[in-house]
Structures are given as C-alpha cells and as structure tokens.
C-alpha positions, 0 to 999 in steps of 0.5 A, spaced: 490 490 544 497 491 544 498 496 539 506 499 539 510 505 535 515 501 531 517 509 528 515 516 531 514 521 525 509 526 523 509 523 516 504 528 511 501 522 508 504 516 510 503 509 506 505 503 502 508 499 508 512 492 504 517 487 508 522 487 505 524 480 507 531 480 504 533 486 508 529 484 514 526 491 514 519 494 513 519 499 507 514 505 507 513 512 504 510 519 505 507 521 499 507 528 500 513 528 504 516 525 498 520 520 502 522 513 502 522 511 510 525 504 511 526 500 518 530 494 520 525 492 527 531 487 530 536 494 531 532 499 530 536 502 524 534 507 519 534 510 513 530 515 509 530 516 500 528 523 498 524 521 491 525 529 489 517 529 488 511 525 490 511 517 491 505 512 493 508 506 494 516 502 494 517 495 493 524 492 493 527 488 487 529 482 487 536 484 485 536 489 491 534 496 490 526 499 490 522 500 485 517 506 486 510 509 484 511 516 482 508 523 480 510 522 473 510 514 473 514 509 476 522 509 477 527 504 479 533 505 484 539 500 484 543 498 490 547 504 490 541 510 489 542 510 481 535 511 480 532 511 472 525 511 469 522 505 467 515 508 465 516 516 464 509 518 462 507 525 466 500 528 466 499 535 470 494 534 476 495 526 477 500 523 481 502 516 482 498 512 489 498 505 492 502 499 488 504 492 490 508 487 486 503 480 484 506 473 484 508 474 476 513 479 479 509 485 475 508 491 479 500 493 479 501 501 480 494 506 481 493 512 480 489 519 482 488 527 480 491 531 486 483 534 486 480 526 486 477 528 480 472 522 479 475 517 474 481 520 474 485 515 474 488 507 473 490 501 475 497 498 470 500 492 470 508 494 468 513 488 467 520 488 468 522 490 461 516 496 462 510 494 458 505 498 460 498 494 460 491 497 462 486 493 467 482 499 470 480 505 467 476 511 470 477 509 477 478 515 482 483 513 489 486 507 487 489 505 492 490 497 496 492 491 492 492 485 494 492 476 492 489 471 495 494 465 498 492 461 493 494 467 487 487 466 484 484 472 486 486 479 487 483 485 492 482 492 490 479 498 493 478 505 490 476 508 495 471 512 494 466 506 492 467 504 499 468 496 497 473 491 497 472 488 489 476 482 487 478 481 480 480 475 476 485 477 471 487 472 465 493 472 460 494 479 465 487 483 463 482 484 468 477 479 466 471 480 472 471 485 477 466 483 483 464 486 490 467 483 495 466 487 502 462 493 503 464 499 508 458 503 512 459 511 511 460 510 518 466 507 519 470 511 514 474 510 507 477 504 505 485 505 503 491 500 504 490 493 505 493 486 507 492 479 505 493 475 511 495 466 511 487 465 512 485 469 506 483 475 511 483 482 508 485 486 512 484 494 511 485 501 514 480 504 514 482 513 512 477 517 517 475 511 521 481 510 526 481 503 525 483 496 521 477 492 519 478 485 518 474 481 512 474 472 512 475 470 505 468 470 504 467 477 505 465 478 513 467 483 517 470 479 523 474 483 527 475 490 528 481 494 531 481 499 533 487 505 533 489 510 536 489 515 530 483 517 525 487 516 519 490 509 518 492 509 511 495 501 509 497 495 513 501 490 511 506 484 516 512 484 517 518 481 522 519 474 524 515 469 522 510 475 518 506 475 525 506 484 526 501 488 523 505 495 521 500 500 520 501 507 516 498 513 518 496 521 515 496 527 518 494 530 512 488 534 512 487 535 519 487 541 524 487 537 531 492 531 529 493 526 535 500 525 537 501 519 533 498 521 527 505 521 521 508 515 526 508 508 523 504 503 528 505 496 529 499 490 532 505 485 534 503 477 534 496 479 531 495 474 525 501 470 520 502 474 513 504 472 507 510 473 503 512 478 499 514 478 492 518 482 490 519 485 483 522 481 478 526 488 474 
C-alpha cells in the first residue's frame, strides 16, 4: 500500500478534510490548534487561517470562502478573510466537532463536551439564511458524516457507539436511524469518514491505526493499515477524486510517531464523489 505525506505538520488534532474542488485544494483543520490548514497538491502551495478559538470542521461556500464549525457555533469567512457569525450560541464546556455540507447545500454541524460528557452534544442541520434544526439529541462525540451516491441515506458515527448508523431524513428531520457497521473493541474508535463512488464507507479508525472500508451492505472488506495510532477522518481529493487524504492526532499521546499531526495520503486508492459546497 502506498501511502504518502502530502503536508508534515504536528497538527494537535488534525481533522475534517474537504476538497475544495473550485480551488483544487484539500481543506483541513487543527481543532486544538484552532487553524485552518489548506493545500493545493498540484504546486504544493499553503495557507493557514488561525480561527481565534477551536474549530471542528471547514467547508467551502459556493461564492468562495469557508464556512467553519466552531467552539461557539458556526461562522462564515468571505473571500477577503471578513468572518461573520451565522449561528452564534456558545455553551461553556461544548465545542463545535465534525460537520459536512449535504446535497441540499445545508451544512450538518455536530457537537461534544471538552469532557465527552455522554449525551452531551447534537447533530444540526443550518441553512444558509441560519435556521437552525435539531436531528439528533443526547449524542456524545458526533463526528463523521457522510451520503449515499444516490443522497438517500447519510452516514453518521458517535464514536463511542463504536457503529456506523444511517439515517433517513425527510422534510430535514431525521426520520430512522439504523445501525450500519459495528467496530470490535480491538480496532479502535470510529471518527471521520468518506463515502466513495461504489457506495463504500470508508472510516478512520482513532486508537486503531488504520482505515476500515464498509460495502454499502455494511461489510468490512478492506483494511488499511497506517503508519500512526490516531487517523482521525479521510476524504478524496486530486484529480479525478482518486486520492484518499487522511488526517491525523498527536493529542493524548506521550510517544506519538513521527507522522502523528501530518496529513497523509492513499494516492489512486478508489474514486470519490463530489463535494457540495454550502450553499451560504
């Protein structure tokens, strides 16, 4: 398996990576690091957005610019760096985690306690005009997201379930919620995830050092493994989707390897989907 260092770095908590296919760049962020981190593969070039506080997750915007799940809720940046609120609603202890932008050009946005307090955090769905709806309550570490090629289904992980679920939403409200994939104690938690052309879920495993790959009818059939403990979310990227970029944590750990906070990649590994970008 070839597996190659796209960015060196000693992310805190690197995670949440987007292709930004409008700008040719793979988007991702250190949490605790509160940075916005973006890399454009074909010249290698740059850039890095200090959010001023934590940050689970940045998604471009159609109109350009990035839309960011934040500690105190979810925030805009235009092209020129101008950054304004669109849902402002800061709770002490909680922290904005993984989000992602669903077909409709909504952004689901998720939730945690800095203490993974069980149940408390949430999953929302935010329009572009800032309408806030619940669709899951009482969820710990809400973290990856992700749809079905055909936008029927999405994927979800609270990670310390230790499944995959699919949910079925209707008129925007969660509708069913149903297991997907269950994950052996051994293997790790379950954290970010990427849903590939064939309808595979692919997802990182936090603690197992690896990428476990799901068929849509939830089998494992392929494992990868990664030269880090802690891959925290994968997504593809480059030309014709075919890289698998994975983010990775140094967090927590008193022996991290060499690679741990770097942002790997699986180049030619499988053909992703298209990215929605937010419709605000």
């Amino acid at each position: 398996m070839n597996i190659e260092v796209a960015v060196r770095a000693d992310a805190a908590l690197g995670e949440g990576p987007t292709w930004d296919a409008a700008a040719a760049r793979l988007i991702w962020v250190d949490v605790l690091g509160s940075r916005v981190h973006a890399y454009a593969p074909a010249d290698g070039a740059r850039t890095v957005t200090d959010t001023g506080q934590h940050v689970g997750a940045a998604k471009p915007r159609t109109g350009g610019g990035l839309v960011v799940n934040l500690r105190d809720g979810v925030g805009r940046y235009d092209t020129d760096g101008t950054f304004s609120w669109l849902h402002h609603e800061p709770v002490p202890g909680r922290r904005g985690n993984d989000a992602a932008v669903a077909p409709d050009g909504s952004l689901w946005a998720g939730t945690m306690r800095y203490d993974e307090r069980a149940g408390g955090g949430d999953l929302v769905r935010i329009t572009p005009d800032g309408r806030v709806t619940p669709l899951l309550t009482g969820v710990t570490v809400s973290n990856g997201i992700g749809w079905s090629p055909d936008n029927r289904l999405a994927y979800y992980i609270d990670s310390p379930t230790r499944r995959v679920d699919t949910l079925r939403v209707e008129d925007g409200r969660v509708v069913e919620r149903r297991p997907f994939a269950a994950v052996a104690a051994d293997a790790g938690f379950p954290d970010g995830l990427a849903v590939d052309a064939e309808g595979c879920v692919w997802v990182a495993l936090w603690d197992g050092g690896r990428l476990h790959r799901y068929t849509p009818a939830g089998t494992l059939d392929r494992i990868v493994p990664l030269p880090v403990r802690r891959p925290t979310a994968c997504a593809f990227g480059g030309p014709g989707l075919r890289d698998l970029y994975v983010t990775t944590a140094r967090t927590g750990l008193t022996d991290p390897e060499p690679l741990a906070g770097s942002l790997l990649v699986l180049p030619e590994i499988g053909q992703g989907l298209p990215a929605t970008a937010f419709a605000g």
